[in-house]
Every structure is written in structure tokens, then in C-alpha cells.
FITOR-544195 format. One line per 2 residues: number of its first residue (from 0); their letters; for each residue y, x, z of N, C-alpha, C. Coordinates in steps of 0.2 Angstrom, whole numbers, plus 5000, padded with zeros to 4 digits. Atoms other than C-alpha are relative to their C-alpha. Layout:
BEGIN
NUM> A> Y,X,Z,Y,X,Z,Y,X,Z | ...;
***
This chain:
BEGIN
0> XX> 5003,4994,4999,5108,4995,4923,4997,5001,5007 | 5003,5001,4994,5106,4995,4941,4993,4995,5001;
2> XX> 5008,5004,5001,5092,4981,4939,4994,5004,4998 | 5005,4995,5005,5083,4990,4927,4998,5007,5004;
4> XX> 5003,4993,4994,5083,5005,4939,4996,4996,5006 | 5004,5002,4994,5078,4995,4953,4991,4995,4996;
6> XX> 5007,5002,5003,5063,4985,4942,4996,5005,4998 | 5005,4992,5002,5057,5005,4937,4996,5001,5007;
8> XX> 5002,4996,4992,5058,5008,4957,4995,4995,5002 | 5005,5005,4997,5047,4991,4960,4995,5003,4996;
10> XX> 5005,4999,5005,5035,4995,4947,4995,5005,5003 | 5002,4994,4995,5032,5013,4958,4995,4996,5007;
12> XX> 5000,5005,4993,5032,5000,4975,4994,4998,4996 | 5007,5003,4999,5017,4991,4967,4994,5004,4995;
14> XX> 5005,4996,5000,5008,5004,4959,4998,5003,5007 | 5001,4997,4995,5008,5012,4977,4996,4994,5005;
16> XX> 5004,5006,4996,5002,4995,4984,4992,4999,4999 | 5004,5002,5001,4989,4994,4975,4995,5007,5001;
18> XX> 5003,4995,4999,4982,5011,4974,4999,5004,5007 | 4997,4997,4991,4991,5019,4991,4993,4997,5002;
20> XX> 5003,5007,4993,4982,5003,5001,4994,5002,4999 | 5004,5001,5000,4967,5004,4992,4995,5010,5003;
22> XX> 5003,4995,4999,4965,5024,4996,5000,5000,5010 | 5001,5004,4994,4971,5019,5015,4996,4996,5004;
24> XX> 5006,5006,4998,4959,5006,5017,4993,5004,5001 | 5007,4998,4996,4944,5017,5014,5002,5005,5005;
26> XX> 5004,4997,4994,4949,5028,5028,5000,4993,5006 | 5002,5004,4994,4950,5014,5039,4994,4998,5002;
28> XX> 5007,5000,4997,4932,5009,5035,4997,5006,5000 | 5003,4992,5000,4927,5029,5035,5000,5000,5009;
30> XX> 4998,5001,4992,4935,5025,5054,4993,4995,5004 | 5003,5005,4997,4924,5011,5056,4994,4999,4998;
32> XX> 5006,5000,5006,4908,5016,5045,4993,5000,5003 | 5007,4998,4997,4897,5020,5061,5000,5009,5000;
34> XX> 5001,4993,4993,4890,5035,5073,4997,5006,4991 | 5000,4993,5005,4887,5051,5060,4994,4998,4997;
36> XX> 5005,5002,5002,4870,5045,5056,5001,4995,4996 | 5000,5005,5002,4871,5028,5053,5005,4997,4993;
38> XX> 4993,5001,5006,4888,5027,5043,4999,5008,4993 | 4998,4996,5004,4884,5042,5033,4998,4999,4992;
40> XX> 5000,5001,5008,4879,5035,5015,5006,4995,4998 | 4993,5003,5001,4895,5023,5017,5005,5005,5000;
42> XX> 4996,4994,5003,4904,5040,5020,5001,5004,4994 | 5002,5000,5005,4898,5045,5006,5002,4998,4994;
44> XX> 4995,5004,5005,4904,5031,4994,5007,5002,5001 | 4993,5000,4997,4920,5032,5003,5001,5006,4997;
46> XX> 4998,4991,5001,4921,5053,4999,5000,4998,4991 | 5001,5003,5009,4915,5049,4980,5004,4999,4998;
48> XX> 4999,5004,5005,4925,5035,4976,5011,5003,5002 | 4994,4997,4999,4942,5042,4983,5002,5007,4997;
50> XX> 5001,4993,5002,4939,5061,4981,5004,5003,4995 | 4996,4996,5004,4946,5065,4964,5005,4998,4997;
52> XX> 4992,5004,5002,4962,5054,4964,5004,4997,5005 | 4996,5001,4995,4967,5053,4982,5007,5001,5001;
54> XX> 4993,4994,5002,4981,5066,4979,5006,4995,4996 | 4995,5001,5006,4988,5057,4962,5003,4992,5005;
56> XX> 4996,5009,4997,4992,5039,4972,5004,5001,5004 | 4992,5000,4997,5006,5047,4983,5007,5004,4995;
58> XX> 4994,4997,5008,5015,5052,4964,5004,4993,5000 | 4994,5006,5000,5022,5034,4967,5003,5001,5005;
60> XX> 4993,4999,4993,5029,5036,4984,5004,5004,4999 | 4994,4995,5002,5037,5052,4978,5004,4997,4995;
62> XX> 4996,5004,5004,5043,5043,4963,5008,4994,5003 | 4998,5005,4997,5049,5027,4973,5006,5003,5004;
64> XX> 4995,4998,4994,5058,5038,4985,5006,5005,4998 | 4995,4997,5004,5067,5048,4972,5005,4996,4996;
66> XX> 4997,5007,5000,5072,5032,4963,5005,4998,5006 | 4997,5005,4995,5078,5025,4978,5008,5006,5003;
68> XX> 4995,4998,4998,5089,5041,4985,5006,5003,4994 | 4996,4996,5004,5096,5045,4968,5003,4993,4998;
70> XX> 4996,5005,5001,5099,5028,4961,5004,4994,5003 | 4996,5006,4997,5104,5018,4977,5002,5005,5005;
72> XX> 4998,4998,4996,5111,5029,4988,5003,4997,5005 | 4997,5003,4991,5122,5018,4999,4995,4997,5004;
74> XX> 5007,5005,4997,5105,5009,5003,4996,5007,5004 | 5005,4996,4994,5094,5026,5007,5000,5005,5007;
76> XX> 4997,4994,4995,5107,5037,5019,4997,4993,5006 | 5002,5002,4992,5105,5019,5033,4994,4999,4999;
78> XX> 5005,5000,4998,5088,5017,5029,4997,5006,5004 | 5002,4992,4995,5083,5035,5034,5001,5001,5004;
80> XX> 4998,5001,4995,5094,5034,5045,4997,4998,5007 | 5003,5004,4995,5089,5020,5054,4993,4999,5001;
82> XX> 5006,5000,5001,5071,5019,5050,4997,5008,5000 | 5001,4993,4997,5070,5039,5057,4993,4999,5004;
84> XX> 5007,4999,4998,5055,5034,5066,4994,4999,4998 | 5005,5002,5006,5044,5024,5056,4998,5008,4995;
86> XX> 4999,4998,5004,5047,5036,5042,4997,5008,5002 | 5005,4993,4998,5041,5053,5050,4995,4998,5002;
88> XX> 5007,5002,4997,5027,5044,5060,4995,4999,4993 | 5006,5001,5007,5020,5039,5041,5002,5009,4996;
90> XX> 5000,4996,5006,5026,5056,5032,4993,5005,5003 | 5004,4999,4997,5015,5063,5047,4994,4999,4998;
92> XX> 5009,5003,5004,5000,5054,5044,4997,5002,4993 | 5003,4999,5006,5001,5055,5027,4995,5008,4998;
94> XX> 5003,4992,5000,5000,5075,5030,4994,5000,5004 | 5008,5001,4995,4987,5073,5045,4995,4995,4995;
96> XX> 5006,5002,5002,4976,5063,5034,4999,5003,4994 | 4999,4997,5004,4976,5073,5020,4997,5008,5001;
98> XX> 5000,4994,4998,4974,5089,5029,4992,4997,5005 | 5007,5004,4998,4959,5078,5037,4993,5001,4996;
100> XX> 5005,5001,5003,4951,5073,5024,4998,5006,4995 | 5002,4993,5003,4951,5091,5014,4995,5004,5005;
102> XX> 5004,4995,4996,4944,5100,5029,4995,4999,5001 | 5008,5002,4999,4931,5090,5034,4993,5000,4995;
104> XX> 5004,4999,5004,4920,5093,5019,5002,5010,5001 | 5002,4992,5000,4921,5113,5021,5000,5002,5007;
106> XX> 5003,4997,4993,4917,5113,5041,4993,4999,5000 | 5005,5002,5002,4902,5116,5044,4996,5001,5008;
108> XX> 5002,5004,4994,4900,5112,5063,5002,4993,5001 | 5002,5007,4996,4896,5094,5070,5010,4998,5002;
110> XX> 4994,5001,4996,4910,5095,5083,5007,4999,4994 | 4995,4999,5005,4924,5100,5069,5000,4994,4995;
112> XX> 4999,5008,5003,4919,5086,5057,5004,4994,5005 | 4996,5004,4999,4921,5074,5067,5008,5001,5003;
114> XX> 4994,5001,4997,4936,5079,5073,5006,5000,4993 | 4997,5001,5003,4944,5081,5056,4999,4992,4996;
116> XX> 5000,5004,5002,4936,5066,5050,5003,4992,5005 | 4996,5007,4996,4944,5054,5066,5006,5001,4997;
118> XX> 4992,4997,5002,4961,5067,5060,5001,4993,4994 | 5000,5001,5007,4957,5059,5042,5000,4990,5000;
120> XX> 5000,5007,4998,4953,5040,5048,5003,4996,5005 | 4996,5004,4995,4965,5037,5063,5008,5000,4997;
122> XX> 4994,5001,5005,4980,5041,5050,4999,4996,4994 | 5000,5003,5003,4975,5031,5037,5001,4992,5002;
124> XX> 4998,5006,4998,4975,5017,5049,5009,4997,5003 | 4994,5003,4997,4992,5019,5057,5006,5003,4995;
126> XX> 4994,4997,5007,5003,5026,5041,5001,4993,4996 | 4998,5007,5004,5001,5008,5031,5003,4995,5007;
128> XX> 4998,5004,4997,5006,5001,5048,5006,5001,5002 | 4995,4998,4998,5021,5012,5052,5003,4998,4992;
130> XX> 5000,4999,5009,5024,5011,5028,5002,4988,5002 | 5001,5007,5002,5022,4990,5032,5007,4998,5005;
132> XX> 4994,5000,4995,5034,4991,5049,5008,5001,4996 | 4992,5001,5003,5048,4997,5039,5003,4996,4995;
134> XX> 5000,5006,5004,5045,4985,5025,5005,4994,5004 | 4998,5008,4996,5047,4970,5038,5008,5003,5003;
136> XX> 4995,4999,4999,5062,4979,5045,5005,5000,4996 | 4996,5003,5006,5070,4978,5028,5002,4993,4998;
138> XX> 5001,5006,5001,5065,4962,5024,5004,4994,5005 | 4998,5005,4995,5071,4953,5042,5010,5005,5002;
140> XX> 4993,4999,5001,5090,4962,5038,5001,5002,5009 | 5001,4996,4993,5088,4975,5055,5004,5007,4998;
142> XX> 4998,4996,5000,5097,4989,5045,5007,5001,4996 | 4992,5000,5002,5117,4991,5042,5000,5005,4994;
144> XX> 5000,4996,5006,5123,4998,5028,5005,5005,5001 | 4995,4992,4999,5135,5010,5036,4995,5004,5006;
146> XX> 5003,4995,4996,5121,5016,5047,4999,4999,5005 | 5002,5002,4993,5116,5019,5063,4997,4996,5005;
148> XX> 5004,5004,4997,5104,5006,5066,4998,5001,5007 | 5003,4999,4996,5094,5002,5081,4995,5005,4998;
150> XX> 5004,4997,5000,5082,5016,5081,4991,5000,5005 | 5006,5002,4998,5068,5008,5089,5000,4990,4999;
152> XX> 4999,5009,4999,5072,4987,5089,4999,5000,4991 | 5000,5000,5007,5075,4990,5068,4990,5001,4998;
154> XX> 5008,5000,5002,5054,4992,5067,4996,4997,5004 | 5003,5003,4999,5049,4985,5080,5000,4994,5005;
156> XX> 4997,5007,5000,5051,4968,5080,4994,4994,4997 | 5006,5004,5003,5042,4952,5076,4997,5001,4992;
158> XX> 5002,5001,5004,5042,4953,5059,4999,5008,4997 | 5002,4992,5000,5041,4973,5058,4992,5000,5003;
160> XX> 5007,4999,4996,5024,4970,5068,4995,4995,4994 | 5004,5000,5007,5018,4959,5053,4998,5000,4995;
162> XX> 5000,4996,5006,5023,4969,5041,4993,5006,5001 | 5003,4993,4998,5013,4981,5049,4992,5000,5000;
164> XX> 5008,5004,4999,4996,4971,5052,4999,4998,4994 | 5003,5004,5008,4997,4962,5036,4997,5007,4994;
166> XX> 5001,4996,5002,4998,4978,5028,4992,5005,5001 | 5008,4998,4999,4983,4986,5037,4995,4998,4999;
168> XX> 5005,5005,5003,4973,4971,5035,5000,5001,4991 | 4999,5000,5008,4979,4971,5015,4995,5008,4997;
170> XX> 5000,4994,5003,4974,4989,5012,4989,4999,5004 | 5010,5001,4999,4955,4987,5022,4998,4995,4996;
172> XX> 5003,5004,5004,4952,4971,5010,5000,5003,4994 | 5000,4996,5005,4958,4981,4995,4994,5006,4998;
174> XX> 5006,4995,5001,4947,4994,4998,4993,4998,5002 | 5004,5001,5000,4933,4986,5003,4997,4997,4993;
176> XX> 5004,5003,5007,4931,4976,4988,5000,5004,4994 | 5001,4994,5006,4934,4993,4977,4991,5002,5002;
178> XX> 5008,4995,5002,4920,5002,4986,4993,4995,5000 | 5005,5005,5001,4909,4986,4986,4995,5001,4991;
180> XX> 5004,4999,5007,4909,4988,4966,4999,5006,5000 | 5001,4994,5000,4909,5006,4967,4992,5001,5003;
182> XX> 5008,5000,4996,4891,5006,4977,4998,4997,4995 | 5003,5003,5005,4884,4993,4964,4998,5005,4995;
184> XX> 4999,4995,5003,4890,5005,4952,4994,5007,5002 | 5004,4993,4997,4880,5020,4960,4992,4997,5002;
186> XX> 5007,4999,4997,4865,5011,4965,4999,4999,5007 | 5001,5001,4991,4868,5009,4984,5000,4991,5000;
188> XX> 4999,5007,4999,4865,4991,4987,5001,4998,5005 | 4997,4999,4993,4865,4992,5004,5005,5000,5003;
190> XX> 4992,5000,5001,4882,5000,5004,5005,4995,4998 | 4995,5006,5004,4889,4986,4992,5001,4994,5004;
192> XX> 5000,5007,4995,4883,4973,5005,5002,5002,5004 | 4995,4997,4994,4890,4982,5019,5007,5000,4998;
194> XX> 4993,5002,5002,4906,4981,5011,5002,4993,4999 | 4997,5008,4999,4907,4964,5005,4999,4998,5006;
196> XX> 5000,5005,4993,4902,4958,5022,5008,5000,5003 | 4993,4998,4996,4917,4966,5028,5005,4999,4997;
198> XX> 4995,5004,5006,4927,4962,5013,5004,4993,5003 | 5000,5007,4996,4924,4943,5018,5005,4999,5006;
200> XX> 4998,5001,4993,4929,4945,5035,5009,5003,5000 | 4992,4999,5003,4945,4955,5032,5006,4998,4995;
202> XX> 4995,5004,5004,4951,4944,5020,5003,4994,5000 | 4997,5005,4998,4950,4930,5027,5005,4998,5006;
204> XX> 4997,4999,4994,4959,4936,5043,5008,5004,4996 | 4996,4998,5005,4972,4944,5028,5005,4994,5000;
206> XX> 4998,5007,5002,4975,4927,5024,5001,4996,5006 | 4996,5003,4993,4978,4919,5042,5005,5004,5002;
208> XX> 4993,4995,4996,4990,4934,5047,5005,4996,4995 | 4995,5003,5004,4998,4928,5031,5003,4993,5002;
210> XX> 4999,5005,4997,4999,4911,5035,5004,4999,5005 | 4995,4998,4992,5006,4914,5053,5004,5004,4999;
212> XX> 4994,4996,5003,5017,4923,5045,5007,4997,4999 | 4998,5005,5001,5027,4909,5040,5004,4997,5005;
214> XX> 4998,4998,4992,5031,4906,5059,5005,5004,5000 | 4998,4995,4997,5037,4922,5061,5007,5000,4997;
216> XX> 4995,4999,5007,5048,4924,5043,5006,4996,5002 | 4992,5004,5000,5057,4907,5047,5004,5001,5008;
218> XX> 4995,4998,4995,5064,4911,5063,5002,5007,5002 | 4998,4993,4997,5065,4930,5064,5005,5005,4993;
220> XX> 4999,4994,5006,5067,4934,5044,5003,4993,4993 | 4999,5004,5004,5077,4919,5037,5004,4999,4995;
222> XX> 5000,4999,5007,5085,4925,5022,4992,5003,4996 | 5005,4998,5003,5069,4932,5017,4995,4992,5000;
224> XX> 5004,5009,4999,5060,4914,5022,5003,4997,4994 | 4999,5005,5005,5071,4904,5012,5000,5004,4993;
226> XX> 5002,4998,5006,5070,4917,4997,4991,4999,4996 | 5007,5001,5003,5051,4917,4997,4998,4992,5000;
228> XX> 5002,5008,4997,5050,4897,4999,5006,4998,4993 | 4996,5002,5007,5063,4896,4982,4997,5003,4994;
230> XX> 5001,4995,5005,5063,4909,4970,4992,5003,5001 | 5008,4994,4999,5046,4920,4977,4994,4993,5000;
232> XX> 5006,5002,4998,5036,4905,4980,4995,4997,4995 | 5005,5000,5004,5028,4903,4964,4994,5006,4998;
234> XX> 5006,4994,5000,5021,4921,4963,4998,5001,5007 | 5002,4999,4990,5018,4918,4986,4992,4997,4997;
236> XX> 5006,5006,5002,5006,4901,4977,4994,5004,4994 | 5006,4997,5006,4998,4914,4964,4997,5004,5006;
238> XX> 5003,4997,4996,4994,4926,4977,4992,4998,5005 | 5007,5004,4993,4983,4914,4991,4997,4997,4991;
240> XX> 5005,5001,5005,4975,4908,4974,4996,5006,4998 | 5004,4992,5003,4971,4927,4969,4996,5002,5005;
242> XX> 5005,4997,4994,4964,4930,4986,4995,4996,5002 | 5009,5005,4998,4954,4914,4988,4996,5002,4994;
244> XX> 5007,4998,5006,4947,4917,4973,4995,5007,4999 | 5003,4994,4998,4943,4934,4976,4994,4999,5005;
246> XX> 5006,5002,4997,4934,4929,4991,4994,4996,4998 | 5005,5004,5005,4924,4915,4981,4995,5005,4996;
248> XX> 5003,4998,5005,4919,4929,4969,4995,5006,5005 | 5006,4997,4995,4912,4940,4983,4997,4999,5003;
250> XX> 5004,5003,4999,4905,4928,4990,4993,4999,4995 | 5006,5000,5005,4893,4926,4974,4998,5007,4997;
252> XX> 5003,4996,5003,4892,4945,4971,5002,5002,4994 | 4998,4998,5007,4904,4945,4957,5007,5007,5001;
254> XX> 4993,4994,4997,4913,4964,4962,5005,5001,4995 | 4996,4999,5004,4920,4969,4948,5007,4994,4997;
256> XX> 4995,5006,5001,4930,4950,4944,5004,5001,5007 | 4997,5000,4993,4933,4952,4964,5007,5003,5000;
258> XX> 4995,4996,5000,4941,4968,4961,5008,4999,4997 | 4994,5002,5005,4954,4961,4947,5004,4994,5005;
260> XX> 4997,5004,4996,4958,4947,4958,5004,5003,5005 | 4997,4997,4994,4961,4958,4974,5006,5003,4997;
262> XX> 4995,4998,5004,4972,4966,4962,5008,4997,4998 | 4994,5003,5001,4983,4953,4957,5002,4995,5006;
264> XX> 5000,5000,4994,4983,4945,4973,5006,5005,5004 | 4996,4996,4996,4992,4962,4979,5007,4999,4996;
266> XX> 4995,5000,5003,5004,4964,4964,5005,4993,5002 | 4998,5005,4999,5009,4946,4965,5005,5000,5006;
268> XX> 4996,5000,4994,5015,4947,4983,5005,5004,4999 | 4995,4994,4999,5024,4962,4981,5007,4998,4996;
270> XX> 4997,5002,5006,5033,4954,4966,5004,4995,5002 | 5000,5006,4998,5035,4938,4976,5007,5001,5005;
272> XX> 4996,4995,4997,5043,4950,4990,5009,4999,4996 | 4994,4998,5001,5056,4956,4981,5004,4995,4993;
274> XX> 4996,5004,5003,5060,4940,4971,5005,4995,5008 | 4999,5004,4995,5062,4932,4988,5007,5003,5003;
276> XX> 4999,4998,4996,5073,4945,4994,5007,5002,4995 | 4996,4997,5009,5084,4947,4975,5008,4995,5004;
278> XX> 4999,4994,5003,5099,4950,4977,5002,5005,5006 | 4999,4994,4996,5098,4961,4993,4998,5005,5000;
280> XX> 5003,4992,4998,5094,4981,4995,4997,4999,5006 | 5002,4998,4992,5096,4982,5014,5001,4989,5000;
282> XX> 5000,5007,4999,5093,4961,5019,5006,4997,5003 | 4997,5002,4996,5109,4953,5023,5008,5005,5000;
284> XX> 4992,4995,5000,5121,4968,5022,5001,5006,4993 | 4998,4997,5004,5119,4978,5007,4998,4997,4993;
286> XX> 5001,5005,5008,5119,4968,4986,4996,5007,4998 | 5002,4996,5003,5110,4979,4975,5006,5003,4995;
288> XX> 4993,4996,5007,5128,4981,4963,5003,5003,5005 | 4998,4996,4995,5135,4987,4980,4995,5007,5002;
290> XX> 5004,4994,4998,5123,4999,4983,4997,5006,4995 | 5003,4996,5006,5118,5007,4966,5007,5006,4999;
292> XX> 4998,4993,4999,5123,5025,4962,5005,4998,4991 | 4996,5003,5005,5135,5027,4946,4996,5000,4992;
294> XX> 5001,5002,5005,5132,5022,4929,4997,5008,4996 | 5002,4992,5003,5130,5040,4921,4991,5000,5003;
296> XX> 5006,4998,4992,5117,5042,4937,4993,4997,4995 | 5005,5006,5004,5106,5029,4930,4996,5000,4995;
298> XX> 5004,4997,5009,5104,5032,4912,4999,5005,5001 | 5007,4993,5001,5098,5048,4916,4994,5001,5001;
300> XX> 5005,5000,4996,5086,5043,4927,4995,4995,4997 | 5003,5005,5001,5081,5028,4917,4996,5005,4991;
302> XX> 5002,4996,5005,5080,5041,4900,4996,5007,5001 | 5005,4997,4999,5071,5053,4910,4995,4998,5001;
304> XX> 5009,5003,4998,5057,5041,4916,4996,4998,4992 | 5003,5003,5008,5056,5035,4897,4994,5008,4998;
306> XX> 5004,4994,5000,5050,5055,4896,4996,5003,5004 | 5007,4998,4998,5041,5058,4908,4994,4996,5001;
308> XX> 5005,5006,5000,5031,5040,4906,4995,5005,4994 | 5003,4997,5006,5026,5050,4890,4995,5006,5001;
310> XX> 5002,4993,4999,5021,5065,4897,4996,4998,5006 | 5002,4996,4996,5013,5061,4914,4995,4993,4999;
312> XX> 5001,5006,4998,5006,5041,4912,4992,5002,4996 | 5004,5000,5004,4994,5044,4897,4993,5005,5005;
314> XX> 5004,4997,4995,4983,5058,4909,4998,4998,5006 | 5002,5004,4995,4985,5049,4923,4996,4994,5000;
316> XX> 5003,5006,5002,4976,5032,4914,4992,5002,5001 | 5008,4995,5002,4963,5048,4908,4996,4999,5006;
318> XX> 5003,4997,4993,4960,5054,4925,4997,4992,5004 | 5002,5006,4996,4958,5035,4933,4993,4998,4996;
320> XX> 5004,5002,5005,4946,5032,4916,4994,5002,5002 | 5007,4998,4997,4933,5045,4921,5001,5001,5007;
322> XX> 5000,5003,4993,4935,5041,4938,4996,4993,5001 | 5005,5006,5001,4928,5024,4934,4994,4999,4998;
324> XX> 5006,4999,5001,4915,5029,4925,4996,5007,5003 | 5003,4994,4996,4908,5043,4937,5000,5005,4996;
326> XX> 5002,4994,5003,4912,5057,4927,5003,5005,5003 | 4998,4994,4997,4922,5068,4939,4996,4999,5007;
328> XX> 5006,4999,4995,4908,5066,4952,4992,4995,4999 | 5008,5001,4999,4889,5066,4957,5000,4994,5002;
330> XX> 5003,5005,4996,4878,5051,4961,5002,5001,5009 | 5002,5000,4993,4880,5048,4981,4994,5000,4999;
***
């Protein structure tokens, strides 16, 4: 039963990878789009293709994080706990960029844009990094299970600083290769080739952090090393294949195939992750049978999600459907 809860709660984790990152990502190019003139039909795309489902992709962190403190509770008190900085620095951003990206469309002096719009693009940047830092601090077994971690050394650490990078990188490749086909889609050419360029270059720098990552894992993060290098390393070897290939495909212009790749490329690792890291919660000091909430707990939460899968999945598929085909906004 506890598995079964914990394979609900991952399902959440890489729906929010995929989506999260991808909405993250375009502010980081919204950050990096160019001076208000120049950058403003990239803004543009970015506003479009995010605009009417940015909201709905923090329904899995909520989810994930209800999961996590209802069905694993000896895991979420030292996480929170100890991960007390990370954890308000990302809840922060999520609200400043959020509270960014709403205002900045209804000001209507110069000065105020920009200033909601850096709100809205220097939070996107440092939320998947602070969101990735406590990953790696999981991952490299930095948090006790009776609590009171280090509160500074538990995030940032070698492998905390990769989680953090790879993350920020992961989430600018995601999104560019989304709004690359999105611009196609619309008609911007221009745009679609300003993004794949970017795409390319962040993907391939994606892929070297990754790499050198390897380094880091086996001397700083070695339960995590030798998991992904056993058990995770078939879906680690799917992922560097989904992301070369990805790149291959954007390199010819093929966005849409790109997209699908970039896609499983993300899922794969996440997957990879927590095959690698099966059977820990917290790495090293809490099991997942040690740490699950009780039996009754469970089944309620696993026959509540059966019900609200019914009731919340179907309109959520809707909304992402006319969203792909421009029906809840205008041409750029």
C-alpha cells in the first residue's frame, strides 16, 4: 500500500517536471528575451503559450505535497524541517512570480512593467534552483529522519548545487523546445528560430552538467551513484538517448517530434531518480515501510485520488487540448 501511495506521489513529481519546468523555463527566456523593444514578440509567444494554464501546473506540487505529509509523515516533519530554507525561498518565488507575471499585463507605465516583469523572470529562475537544491539534498542523504538537519550545509552542498543547475538548465531546454513549436504553430518564424537556437545550446550544456554530474554523485551522493548505475541505469541510458535525439530533431526543424522527446527525456530521469534511490524516502536514513503513515491513512487517500482522478483529470486533459490548439487565445 505504501508503494502504491508513493508511485501516486511520483506520478504528481513528474507531472510537475514536466509541466512546472516547462512553465519555469519560459520565464527564464522572458528574462533573457532582450531590451523591451527587441524581445517583445518573444514576450509575446511566452505570454500566449503560458497564460492560460500557468495556474493549473502548481495542482501537482500541491498534490505531491499533500501526498507526501499525509501519506509519509515521518519523512515530511525532517524534511521541512531541515530543508526550512530552500523550501520558503521556492514557496516565495512561486508567489513573486506569479504575482509578477499577473501584474505586468495590467500596468500601464514602462517603469512598472519592467519591474513586474524582472519580479516575474528572476523568480522563475531561482525557484527550480532553490525546487532542484532540495532534490540533491535528498538524494546525497543530508537529511535525518528525527530532524534538525543542518540548515544551511543540507542544500548547499556539491550535489545540492547540481540539483540546482541541472534543474535550471532542464527547465530553459523544456521550454524552449515547447515555445519553439508554439511560434511555428502561430506563424512566427523568427521566434521559432530564436528558440531553437537557444534550445541547441541549452541542451547541450543540459547534457554536460549531466555528465559531470557523475563526478559529483560518486563521491558526494554514493547510495544515489551506485542506485542509478544498477537499477536506474536503464531509464538514466533512455534519457541521454531522448535528449540526443531531441537535439537531432531540432536541429532539422522537427519541433513538434522534438517536443515528445524533450518530454520523455524528462520523465525518464525522474523515473530513473527514484529507481535509483528505491528503497529510501530520506537517502540513507529513512525506508519508505519506516516511514509511511498508517494503513487505514492510505486507502483513503488512494480511493480518494481514484475520485478525484474522475472528476478533476478529464477537464484538465480539456483545458491543455484547447490550449494546444489556440483556442483559449489570440494569434501573437
Amino acid at each position: 500500500m505504501a508503494e502504491a501511495v508513493l508511485v501516486a506521489m511520483w506520478l504528481g513529481i513528474t507531472l510537475y517536471a514536466v509541466f512546472g519546468s516547462a512553465d519555469f523555463g519560459a520565464g527564464v527566456w522572458d528574462l533573457l528575451a532582450g531590451s523591451a523593444e527587441r524581445g517583445s514578440p518573444r514576450r509575446a509567444v511566452i505570454e500566449h503559450s503560458i497564460g492560460p494554464v500557468w495556474e493549473a501546473n502548481h495542482v501537482w506540487l500541491i498534490f505531491v505535497l499533500v501526498f507526501l505529509w499525509t501519506g509519509f509523515p515521518r519523512a515530511f516533519a525532517p524534511l521541512a524541517s531541515t530543508m526550512l530554507i530552500p523550501l520558503t525561498a521556492a514557496a516565495l518565488g512561486i508567489i513573486l512570480r506569479g504575482s509578477g507575471f499577473a501584474f505586468r499585463k495590467t500596468m500601464t507605465t514602462v517603469p512598472l512593467q519592467r519591474l513586474f516583469g524582472a519580479t516575474f523572470a528572476a523568480s522563475s529562475l531561482l525557484t527550480p534552483f532553490f525546487l532542484g537544491a532540495i532534490a540533491g539534498g535528498v538524494a546525497s542523504g543530508r537529511i535525518p529522519a528525527a530532524g534538525a538537519g543542518d540548515l544551511v550545509g543540507s542544500w548547499w552542498n556539491p550535489t545540492s548545487m547540481l540539483g540546482g543547475v541541472l534543474a535550471v538548465t532542464s527547465c530553459a531546454f523544456l521550454a524552449a523546445s515547447f515555445l519553439a513549436a508554439d511560434s511555428v504553430r502561430s506563424g512566427m518564424d523568427a521566434e521559432a528560430e530564436w528558440f531553437r537556437e537557444r534550445a541547441l545550446v541549452v541542451g547541450i550544456l543540459a547534457g554536460l552538467i549531466a555528465m559531470s554530474g557523475i563526478v559529483v554523485l560518486r563521491s558526494d551522493a554514493p547510495t544515489l551513484f551506485h542506485g542509478l548505475t544498477s537499477r536506474g541505469l536503464p531509464l538514466i541510458v533512455a534519457s541521454g538517448v531522448a535528449g540526443s535525439g531531441s537535439l537531432v530533431l531540432l536541429w532539422n526543424r522537427r519541433y513538434h517530434s522534438a517536443r515528445v522527446a524533450v518530454v520523455i527525456a524528462v520523465v525518464t530521469v525522474v523515473w530513473g531518480w527514484a529507481a535509483g534511490q528505491y528503497p529510501w524516502l530520506l537517502v540513507d536514513a529513512l525506508e519508505i515501510s519506516a516511514g509511511s503513515g498508517s494503513l487505514a491513512t492510505q486507502r483513503a487517500m488512494l480511493i480518494s485520488l481514484g475520485v478525484g482522478a474522475v472528476l478533476f483529470v478529464p477537464p484538465l486533459i480539456y483545458l491543455l487540448m484547447l490550449n494546444e490548439r489556440g483556442k483559449l487565445r489570440g494569434s501573437p
